[in-house]
N, CA and C of each residue as an Amber inpcrd file, in Angstrom:
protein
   591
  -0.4380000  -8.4860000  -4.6360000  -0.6200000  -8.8830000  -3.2620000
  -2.0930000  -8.8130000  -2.8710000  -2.9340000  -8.8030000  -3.9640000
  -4.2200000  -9.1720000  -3.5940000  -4.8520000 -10.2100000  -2.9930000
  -5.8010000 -10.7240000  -1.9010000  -5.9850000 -11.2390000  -1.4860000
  -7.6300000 -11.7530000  -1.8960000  -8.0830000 -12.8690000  -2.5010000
  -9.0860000 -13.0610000  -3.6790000 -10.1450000 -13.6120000  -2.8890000
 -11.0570000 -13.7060000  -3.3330000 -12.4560000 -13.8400000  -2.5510000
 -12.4800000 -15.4790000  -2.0760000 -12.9270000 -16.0010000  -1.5330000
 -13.2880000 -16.9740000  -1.1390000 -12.1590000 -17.4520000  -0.0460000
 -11.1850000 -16.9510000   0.0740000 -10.0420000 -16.9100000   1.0880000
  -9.8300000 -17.2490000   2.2340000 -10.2400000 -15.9120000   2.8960000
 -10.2870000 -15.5450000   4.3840000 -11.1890000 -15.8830000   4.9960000
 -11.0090000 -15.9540000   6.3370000 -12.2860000 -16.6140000   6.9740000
 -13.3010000 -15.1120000   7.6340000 -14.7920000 -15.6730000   7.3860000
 -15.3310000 -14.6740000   8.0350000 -14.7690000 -13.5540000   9.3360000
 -15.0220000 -14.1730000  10.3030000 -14.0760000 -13.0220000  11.6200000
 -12.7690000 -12.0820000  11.0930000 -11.9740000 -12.4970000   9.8430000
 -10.7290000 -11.5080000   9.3410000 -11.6200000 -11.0090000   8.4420000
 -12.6160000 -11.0360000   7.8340000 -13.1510000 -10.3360000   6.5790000
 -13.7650000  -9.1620000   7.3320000 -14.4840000  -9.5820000   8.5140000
 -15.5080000  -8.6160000   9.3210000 -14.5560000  -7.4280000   9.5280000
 -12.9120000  -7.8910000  10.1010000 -12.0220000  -7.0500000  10.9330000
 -11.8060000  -6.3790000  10.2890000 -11.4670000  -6.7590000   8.5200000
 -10.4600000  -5.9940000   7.9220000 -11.4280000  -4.6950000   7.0560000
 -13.0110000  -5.1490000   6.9350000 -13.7800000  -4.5310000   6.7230000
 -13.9770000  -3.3250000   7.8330000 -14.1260000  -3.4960000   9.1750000
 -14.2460000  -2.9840000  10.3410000 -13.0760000  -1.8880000  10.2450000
 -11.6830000  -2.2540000  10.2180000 -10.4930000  -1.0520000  10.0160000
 -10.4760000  -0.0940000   8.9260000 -10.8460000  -1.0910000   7.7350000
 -11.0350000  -0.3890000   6.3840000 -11.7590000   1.0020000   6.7700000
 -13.4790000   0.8860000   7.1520000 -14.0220000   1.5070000   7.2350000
 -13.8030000   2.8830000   8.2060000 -13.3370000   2.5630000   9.3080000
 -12.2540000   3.4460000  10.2880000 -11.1240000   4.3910000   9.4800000
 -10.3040000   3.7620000   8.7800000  -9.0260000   4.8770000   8.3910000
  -9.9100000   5.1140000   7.0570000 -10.4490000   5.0970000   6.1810000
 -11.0300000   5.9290000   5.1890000 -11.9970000   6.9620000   6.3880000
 -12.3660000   6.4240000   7.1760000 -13.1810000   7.6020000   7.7180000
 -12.0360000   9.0270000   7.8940000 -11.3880000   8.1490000   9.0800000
 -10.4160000   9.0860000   9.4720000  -9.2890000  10.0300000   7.6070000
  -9.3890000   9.1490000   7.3200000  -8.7460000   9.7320000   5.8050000
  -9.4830000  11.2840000   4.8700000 -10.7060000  11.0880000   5.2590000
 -11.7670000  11.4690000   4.3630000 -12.3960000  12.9820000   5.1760000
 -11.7970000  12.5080000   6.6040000 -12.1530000  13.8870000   7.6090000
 -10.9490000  14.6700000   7.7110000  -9.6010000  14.0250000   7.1360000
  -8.6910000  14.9900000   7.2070000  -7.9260000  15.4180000   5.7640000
  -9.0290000  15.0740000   4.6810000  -8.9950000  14.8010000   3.2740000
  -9.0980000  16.6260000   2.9640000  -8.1690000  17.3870000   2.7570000
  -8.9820000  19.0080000   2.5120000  -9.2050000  18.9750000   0.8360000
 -10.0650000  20.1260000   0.4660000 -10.0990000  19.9320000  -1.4130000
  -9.5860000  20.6020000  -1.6850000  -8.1870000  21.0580000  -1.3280000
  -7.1740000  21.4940000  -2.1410000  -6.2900000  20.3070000  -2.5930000
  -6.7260000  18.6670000  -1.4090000  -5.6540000  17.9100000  -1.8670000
  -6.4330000  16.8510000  -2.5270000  -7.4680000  17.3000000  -3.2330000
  -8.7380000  16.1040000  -3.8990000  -7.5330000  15.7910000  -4.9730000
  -6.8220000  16.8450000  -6.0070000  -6.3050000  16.5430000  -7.2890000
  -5.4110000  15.4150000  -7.0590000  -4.5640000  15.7800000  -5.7180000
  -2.7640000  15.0260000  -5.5770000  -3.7320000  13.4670000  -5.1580000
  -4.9140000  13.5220000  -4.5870000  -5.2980000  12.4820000  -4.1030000
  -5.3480000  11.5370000  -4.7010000  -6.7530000  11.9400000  -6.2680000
  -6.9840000  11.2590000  -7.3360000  -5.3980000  10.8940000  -7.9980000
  -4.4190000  11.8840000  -8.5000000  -3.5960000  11.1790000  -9.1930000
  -2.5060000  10.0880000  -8.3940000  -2.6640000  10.0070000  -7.1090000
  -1.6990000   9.1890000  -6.5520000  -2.4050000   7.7110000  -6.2290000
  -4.4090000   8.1260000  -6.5980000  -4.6660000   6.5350000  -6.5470000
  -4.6470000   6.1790000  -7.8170000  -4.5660000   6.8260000  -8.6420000
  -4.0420000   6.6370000 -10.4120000  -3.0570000   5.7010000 -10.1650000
  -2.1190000   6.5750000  -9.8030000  -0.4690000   5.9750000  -9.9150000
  -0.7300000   4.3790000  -9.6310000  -1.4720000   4.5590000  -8.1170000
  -1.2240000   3.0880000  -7.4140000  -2.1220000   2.0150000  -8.2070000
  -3.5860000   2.5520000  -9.0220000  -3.7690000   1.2980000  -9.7670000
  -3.3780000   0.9300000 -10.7230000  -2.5450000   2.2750000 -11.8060000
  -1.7910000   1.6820000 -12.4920000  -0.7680000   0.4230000 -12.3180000
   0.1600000   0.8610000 -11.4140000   1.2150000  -0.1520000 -10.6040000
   1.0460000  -1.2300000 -10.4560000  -0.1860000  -1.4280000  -9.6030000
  -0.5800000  -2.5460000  -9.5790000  -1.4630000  -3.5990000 -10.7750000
  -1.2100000  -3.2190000 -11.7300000  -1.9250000  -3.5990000 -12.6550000
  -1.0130000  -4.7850000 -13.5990000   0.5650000  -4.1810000 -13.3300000
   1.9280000  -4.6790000 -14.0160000   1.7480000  -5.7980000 -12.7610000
   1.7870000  -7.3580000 -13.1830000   1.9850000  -8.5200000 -12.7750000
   3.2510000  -9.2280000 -13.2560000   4.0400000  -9.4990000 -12.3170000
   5.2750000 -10.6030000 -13.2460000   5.2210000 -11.7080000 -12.0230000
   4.8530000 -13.2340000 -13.1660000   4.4050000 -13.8170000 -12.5030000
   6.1560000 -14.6980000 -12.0250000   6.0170000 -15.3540000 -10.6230000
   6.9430000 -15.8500000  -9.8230000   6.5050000 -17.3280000  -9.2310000
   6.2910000 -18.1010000  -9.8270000   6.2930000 -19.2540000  -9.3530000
   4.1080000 -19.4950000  -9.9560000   3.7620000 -20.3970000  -8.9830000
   2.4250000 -19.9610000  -8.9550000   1.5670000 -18.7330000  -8.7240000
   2.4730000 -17.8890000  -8.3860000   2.0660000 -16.8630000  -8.2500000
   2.3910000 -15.8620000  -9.2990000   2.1310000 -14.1840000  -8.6180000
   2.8280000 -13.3790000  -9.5450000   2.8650000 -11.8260000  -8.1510000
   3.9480000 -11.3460000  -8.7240000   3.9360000  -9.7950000  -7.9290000
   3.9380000  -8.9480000  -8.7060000   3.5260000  -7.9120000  -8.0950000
   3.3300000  -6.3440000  -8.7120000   3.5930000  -5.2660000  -7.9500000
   3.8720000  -4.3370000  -8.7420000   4.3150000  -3.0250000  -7.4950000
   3.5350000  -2.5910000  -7.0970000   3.4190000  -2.0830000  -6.0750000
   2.0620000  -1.5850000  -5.1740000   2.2710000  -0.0950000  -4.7860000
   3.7390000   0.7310000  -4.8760000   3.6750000   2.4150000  -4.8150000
   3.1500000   2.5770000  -3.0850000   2.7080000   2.0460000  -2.6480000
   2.0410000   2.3370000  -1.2650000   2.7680000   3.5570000   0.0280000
   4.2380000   2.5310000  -0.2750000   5.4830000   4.0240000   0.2520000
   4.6890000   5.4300000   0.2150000   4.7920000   5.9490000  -1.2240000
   4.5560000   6.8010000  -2.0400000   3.5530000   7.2090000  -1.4350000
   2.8180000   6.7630000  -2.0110000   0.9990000   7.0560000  -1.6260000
   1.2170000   7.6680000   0.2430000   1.7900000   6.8250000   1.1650000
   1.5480000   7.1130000   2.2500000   2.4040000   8.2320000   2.9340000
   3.6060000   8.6030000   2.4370000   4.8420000   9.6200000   2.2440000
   3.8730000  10.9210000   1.9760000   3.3340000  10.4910000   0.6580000
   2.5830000  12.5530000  -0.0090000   1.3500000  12.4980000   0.7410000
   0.7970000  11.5480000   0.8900000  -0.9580000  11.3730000   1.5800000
  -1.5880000  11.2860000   2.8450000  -0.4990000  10.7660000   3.6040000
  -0.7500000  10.2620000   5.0860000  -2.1510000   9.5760000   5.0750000
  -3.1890000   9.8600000   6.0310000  -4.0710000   9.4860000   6.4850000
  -5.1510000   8.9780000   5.2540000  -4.8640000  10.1340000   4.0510000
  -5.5530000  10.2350000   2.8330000  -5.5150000   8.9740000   1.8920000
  -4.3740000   8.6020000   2.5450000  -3.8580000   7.0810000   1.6070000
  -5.2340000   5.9540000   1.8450000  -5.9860000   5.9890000   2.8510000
  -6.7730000   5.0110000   3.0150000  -8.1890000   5.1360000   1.7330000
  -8.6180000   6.2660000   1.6380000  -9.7050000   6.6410000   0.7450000
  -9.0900000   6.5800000  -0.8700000  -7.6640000   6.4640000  -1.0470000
  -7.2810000   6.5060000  -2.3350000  -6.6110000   5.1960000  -2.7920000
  -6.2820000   4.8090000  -1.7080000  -6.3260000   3.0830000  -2.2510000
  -7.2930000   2.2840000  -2.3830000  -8.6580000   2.7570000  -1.3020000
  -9.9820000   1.6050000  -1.3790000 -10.2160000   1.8820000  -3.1070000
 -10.5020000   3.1160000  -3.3580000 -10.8560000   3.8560000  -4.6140000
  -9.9600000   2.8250000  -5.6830000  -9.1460000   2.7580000  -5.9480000
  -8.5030000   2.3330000  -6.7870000  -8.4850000   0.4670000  -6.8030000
  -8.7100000  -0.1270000  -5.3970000  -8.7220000  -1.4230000  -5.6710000
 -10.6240000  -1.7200000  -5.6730000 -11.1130000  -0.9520000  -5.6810000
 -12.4720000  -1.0100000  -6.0950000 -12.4130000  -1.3640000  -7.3900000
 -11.8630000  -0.0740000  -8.0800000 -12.0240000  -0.1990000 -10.1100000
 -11.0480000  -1.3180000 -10.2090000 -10.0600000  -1.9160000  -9.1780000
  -9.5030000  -3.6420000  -9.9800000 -10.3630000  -4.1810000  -9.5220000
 -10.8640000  -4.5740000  -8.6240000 -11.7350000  -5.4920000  -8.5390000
 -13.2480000  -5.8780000  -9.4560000 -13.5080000  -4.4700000  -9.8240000
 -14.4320000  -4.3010000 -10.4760000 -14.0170000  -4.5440000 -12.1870000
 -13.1960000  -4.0840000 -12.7320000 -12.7230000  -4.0210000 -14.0640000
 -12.0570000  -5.4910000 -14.3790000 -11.0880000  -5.2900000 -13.3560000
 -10.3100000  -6.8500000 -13.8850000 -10.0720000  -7.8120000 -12.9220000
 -10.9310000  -7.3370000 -11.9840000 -11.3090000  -9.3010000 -10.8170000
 -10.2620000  -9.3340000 -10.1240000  -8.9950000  -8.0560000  -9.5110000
  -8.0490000  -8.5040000  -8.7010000  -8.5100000  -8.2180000  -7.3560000
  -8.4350000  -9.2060000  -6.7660000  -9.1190000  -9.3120000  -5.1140000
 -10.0620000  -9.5480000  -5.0740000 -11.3870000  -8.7180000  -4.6250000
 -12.7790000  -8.7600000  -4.7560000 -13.3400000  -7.9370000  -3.8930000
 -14.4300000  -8.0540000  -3.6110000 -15.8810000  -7.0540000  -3.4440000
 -15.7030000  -7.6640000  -1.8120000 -15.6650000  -8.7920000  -1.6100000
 -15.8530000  -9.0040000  -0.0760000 -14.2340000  -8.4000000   0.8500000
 -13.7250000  -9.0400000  -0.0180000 -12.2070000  -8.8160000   0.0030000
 -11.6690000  -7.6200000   0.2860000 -12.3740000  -6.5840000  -0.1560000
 -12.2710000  -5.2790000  -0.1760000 -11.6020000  -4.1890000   1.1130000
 -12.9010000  -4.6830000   2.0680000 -11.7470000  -4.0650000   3.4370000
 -10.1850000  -4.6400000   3.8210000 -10.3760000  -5.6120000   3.7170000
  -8.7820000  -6.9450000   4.2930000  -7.5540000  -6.3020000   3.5640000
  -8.2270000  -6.1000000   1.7510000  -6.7350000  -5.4720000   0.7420000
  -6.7850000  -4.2130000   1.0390000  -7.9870000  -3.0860000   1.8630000
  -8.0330000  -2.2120000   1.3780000  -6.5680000  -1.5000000   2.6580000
  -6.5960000  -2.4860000   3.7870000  -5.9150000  -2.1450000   5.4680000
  -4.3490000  -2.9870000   5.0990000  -4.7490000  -3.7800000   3.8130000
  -3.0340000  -4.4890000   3.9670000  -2.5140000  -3.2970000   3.2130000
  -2.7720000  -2.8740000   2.2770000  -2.2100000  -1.5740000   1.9500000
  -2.1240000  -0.5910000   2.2040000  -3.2350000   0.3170000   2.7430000
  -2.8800000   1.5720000   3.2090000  -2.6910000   1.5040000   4.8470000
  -2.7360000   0.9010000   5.3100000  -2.0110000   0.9730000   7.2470000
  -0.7640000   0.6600000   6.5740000  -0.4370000  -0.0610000   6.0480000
   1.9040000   0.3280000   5.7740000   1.7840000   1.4160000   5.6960000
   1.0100000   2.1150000   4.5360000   1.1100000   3.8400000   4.0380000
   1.4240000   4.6300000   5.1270000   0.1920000   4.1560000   6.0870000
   0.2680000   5.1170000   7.1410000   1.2160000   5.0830000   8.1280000
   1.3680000   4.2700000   8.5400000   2.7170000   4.0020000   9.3180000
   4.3320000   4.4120000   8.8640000   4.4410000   4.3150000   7.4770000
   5.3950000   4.8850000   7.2360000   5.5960000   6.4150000   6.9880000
   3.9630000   6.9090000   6.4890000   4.4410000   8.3110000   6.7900000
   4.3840000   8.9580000   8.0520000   4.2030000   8.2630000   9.1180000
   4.6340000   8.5790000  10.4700000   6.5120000   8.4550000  10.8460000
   6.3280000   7.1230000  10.4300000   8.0810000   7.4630000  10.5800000
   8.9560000   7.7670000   9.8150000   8.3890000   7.9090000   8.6730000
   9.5010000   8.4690000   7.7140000   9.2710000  10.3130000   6.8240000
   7.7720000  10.4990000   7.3080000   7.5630000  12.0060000   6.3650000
   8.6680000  12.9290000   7.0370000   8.2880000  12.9750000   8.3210000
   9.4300000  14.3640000   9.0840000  11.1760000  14.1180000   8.2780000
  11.2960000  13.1450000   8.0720000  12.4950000  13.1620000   7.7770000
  12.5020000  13.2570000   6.0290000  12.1070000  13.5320000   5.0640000
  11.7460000  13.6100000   3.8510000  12.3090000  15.1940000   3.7850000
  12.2140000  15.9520000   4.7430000  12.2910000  17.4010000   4.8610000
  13.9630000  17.7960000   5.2690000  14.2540000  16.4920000   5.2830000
  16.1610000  17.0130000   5.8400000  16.9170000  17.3990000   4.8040000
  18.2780000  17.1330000   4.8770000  19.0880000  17.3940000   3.6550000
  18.8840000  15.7160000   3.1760000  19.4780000  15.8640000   1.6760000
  19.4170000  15.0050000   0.4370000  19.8710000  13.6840000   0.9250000
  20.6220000  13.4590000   1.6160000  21.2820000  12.1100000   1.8360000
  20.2330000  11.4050000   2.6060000  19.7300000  12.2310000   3.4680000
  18.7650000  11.9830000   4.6810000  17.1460000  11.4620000   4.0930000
  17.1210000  12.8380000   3.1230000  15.6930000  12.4530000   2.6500000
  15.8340000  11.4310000   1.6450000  16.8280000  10.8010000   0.6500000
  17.0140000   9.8980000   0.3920000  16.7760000   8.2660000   0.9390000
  17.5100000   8.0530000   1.7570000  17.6610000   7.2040000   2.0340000
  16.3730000   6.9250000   3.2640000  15.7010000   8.0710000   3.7920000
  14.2870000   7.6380000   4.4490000  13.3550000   7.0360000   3.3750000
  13.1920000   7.7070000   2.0530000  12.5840000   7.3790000   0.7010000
  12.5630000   6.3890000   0.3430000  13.9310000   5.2420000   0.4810000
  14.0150000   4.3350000   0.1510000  13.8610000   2.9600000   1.2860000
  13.8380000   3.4370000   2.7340000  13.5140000   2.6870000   3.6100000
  11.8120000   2.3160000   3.5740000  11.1340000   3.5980000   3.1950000
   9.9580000   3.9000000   2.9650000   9.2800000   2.9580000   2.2280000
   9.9840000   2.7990000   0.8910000   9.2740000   1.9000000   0.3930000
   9.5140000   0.5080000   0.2580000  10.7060000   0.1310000   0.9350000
  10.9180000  -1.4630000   1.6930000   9.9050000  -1.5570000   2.5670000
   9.6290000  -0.6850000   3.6780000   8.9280000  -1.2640000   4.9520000
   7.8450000  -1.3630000   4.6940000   7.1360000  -0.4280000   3.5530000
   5.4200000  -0.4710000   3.4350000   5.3750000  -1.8550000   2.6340000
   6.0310000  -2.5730000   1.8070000   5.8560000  -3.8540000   1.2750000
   5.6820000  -4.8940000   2.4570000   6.9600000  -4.6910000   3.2320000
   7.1790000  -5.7590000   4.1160000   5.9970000  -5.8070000   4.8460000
   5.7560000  -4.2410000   5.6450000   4.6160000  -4.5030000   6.5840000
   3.0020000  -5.3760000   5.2150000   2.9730000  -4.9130000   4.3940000
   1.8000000  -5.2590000   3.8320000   2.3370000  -6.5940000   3.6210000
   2.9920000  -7.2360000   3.2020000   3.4150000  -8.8930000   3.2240000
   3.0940000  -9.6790000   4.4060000   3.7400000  -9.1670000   5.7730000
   3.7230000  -9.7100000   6.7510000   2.2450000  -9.5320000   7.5030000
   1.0800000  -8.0750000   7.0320000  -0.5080000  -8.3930000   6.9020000
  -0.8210000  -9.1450000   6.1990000  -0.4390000  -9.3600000   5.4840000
  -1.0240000 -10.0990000   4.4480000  -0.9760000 -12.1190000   4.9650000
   0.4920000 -12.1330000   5.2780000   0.8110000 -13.6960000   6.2310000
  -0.2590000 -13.4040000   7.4980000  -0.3730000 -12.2370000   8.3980000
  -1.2720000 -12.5470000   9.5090000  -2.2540000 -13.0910000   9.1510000
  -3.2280000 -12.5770000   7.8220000  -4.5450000 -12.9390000   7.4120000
  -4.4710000 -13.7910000   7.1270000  -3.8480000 -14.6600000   6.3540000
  -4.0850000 -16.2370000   6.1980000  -3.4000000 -16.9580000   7.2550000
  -2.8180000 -16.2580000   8.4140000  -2.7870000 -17.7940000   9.5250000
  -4.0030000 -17.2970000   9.8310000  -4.6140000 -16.2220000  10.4580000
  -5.2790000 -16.2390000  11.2010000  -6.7970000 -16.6730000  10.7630000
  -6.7690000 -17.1380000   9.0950000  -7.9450000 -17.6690000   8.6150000
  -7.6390000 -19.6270000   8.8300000  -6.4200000 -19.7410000   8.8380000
  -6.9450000 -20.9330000   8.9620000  -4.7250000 -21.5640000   9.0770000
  -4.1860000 -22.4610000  10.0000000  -2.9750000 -22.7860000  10.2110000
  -2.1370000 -23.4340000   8.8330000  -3.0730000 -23.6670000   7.8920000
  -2.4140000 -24.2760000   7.2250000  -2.0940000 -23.0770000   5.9970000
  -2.2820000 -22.2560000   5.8580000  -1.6030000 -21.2710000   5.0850000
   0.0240000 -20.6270000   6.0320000   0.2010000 -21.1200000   6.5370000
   1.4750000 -20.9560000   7.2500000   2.7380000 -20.8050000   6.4230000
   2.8120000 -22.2870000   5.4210000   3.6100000 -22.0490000   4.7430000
   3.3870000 -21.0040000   3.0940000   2.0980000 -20.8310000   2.6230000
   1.8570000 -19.9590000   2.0230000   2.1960000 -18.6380000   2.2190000
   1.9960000 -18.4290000   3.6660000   2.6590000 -16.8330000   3.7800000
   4.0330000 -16.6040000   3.8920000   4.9660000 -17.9110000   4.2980000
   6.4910000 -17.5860000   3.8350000   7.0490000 -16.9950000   2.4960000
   6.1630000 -18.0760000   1.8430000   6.3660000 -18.2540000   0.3730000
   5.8780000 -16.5290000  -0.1920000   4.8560000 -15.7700000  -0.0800000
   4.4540000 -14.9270000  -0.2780000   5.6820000 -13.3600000  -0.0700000
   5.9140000 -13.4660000   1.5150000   7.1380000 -12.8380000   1.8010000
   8.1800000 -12.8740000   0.8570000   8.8120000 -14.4830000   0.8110000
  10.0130000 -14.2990000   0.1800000   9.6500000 -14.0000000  -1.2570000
   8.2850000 -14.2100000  -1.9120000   8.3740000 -13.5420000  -3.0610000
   8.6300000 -12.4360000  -3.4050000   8.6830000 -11.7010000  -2.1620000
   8.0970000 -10.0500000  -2.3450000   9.5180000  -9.3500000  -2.1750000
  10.7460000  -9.9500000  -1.6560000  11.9830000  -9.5520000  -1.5940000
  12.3590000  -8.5270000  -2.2550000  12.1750000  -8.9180000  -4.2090000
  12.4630000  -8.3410000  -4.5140000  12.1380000  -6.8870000  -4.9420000
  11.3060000  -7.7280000  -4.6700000   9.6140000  -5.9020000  -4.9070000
   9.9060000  -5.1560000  -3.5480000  10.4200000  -5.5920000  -2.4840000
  10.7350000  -4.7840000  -1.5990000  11.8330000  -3.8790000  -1.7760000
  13.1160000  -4.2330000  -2.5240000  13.9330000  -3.7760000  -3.3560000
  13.5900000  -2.6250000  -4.5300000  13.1510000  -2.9710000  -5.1850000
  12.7150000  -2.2260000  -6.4440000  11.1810000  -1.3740000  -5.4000000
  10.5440000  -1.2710000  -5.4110000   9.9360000  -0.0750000  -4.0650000
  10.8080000   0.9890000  -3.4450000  12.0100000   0.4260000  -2.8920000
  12.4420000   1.2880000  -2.3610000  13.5150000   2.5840000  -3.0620000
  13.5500000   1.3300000  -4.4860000  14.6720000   2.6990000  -4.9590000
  13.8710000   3.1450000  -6.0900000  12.4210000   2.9950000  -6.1980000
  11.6170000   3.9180000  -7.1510000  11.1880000   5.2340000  -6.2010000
  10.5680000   4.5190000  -4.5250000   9.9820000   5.9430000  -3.6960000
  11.1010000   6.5000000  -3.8700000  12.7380000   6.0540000  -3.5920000
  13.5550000   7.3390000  -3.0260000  14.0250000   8.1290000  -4.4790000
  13.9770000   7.9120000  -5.7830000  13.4210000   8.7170000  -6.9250000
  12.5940000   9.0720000  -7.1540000  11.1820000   9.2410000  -7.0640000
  10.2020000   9.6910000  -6.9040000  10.1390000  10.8820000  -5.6990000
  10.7750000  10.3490000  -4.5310000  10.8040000  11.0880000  -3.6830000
  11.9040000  12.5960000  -4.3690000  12.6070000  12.2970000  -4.8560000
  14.2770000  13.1190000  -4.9210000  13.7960000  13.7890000  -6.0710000
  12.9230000  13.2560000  -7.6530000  12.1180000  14.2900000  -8.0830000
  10.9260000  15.3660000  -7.6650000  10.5030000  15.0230000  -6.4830000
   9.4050000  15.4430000  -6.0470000   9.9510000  16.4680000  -5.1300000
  11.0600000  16.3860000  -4.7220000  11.7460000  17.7140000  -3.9420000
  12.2480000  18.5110000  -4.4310000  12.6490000  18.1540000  -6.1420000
  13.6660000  19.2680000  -6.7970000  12.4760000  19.9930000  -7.4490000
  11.1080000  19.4730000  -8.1090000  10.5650000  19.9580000  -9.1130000
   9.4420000  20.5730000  -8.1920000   8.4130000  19.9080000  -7.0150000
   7.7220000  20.1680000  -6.4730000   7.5090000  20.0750000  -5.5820000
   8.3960000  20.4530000  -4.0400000   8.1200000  20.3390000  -2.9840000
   7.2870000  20.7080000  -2.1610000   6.0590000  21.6380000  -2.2330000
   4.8970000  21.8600000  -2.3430000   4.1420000  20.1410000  -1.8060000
   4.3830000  19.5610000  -3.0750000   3.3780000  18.3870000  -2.6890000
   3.8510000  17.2540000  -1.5510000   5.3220000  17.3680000  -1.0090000
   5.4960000  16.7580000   0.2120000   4.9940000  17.4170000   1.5900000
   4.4040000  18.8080000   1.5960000   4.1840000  19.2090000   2.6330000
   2.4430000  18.6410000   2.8480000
């Protein structure tokens, strides 16, 4: 769900640069270094993830973990996703250097938003924290899909039908997201619940 250089129109590049720079701030001031380790390995996770492409038409999708990331990280999610789509952009050309703020806010604002509405409830009984786990990582796709459609109408009307097409690609990745966070989540409570707090 990278969004590649030459794309967007200036005024969304400025914005998404402009927010970028805002929630890594805010990320980075509420970043403590006891949670530098969980930080680094959860922007691991996410560039690994995103690295697996299966391509779907002209296109291709990949898992993006973002749920995840924004569930254990909250605010932190913003400084550990720029981090990680830096080294793709840099290593293997996914997105780009200008591009950078626009992918860096389509991904981590889902993060954040979902661990607003879904962390408190991660802490209930099993059925509960389950199934928030797995809402978790439907909605952070969707919301990053449906950023992702704002940025190309709002670069230009005729990507209109491009961003349908984009959505409905992502269906199924919205699917498969949600029942990896709510395993991920359901190991992460039996073995180490420590790292959800």
């Amino acid at each position: 769900m990278h969004i590649s250089e030459g794309i967007l129109s200036l005024p969304v590049l400025a914005a998404g640069t402009a927010f970028a720079a805002a929630g890594t701030g805010i990320g980075l001031k509420r970043l403590d270094p006891d949670r530098i380790p969980k930080t680094g390995i959860l922007a691991a996770a996410f560039f690994v993830a995103s690295l697996i492409h299966v391509p779907i038409g002209p296109s291709s999708v990949h898992l993006i973990l973002n749920g995840v990331v924004g569930l254990i990280l909250g605010w932190a999610a913003f400084p550990a996703i720029l981090v990680a789509l830096v080294l793709q952009a840099v290593f293997f050309q996914y997105g780009g250097i200008t591009t950078l703020g626009a992918n860096t806010v389509l991904m981590a604002l889902p993060a954040v938003i979902c661990y607003y509405a879904f962390h408190p409830l991660i802490h209930k009984r099993p059925a509960i924290a389950l199934t928030a786990a797995f809402a978790c990582g439907m909605l952070a796709v969707m919301l990053s899909g449906l950023l992702l459609s704002g940025f190309l109408v709002f670069t230009g009307q005729h990507f209109l039908e491009v961003s349908a097409m984009v959505i409905a690609a992502h269906i199924p990745v919205m699917i498969i997201e949600g029942i990896i966070t709510m395993f991920c989540i359901g190991f992460l409570k039996k073995v180490q619940p420590a790292l959800l707090r």
